[in-house]
N, C-alpha and C positions, 0 to 999 in steps of 0.2 A: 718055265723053270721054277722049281721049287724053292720059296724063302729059306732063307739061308739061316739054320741053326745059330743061336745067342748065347749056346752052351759055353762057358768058361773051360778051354783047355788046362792041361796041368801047368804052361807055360804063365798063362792068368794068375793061374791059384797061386804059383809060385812069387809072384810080381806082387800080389794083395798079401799075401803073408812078408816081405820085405819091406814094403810099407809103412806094415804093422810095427815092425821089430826097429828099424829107424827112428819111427816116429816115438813111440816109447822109447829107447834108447837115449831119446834127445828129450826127453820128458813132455812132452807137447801133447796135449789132448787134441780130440778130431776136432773142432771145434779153432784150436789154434790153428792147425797144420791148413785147413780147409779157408782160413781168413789172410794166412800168408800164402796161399796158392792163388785167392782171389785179389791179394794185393800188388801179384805177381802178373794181373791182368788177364788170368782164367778164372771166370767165378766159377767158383765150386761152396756150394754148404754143406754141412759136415753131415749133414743125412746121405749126400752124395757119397762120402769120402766112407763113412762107415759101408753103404751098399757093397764099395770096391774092395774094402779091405774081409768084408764077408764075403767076397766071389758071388756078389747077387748082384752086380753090374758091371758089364766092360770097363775096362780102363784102355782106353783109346789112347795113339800115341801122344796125342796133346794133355791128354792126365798126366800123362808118365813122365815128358817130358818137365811141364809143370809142377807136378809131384818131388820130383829129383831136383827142380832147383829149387825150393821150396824148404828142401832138405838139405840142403849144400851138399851132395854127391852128385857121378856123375848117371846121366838115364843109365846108361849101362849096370849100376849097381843093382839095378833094381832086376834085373832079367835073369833068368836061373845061367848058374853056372858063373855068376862073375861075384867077388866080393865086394861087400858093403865096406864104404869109408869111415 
């Protein structure tokens, strides 16, 4: 069986772009957002966090999930088609 493509869907891209827009929204540099995510008991460094929000590395449900509480909204805000809190 052939490995399985890393390519970022538009469903991805759309997730790393609400991120984005949260995380600035709430003023927070990658840097914060990636120290309350690791303080949240996911370590994440913000070289991580910027890879995701450039669509140059998955975001796994355990990001997302981490991510969103991270951000006080819920994971759902984060996935195309639902609104940000």
């Amino acid at each position: 069986m052939p490995p399985r493509s890393l390519e970022i869907g538009p469903a991805g891209i759309q997730a790393a772009r609400a991120i984005e827009i949260l995380r600035t929204e709430r003023g927070l540099s990658q840097r914060q957002l990636a120290g309350r995510v690791t303080a949240l008991g996911h370590p994440m460094s913000n070289t991580m966090l910027s890879r995701i929000e450039r669509a140059q590395r998955r975001c796994d449900v355990d990001d997302l999930i981490s991510i969103a509480e991270a951000l006080h909204v819920p994971a759902l805000a984060l996935l195309p088609g639902r609104s940000a809190a």
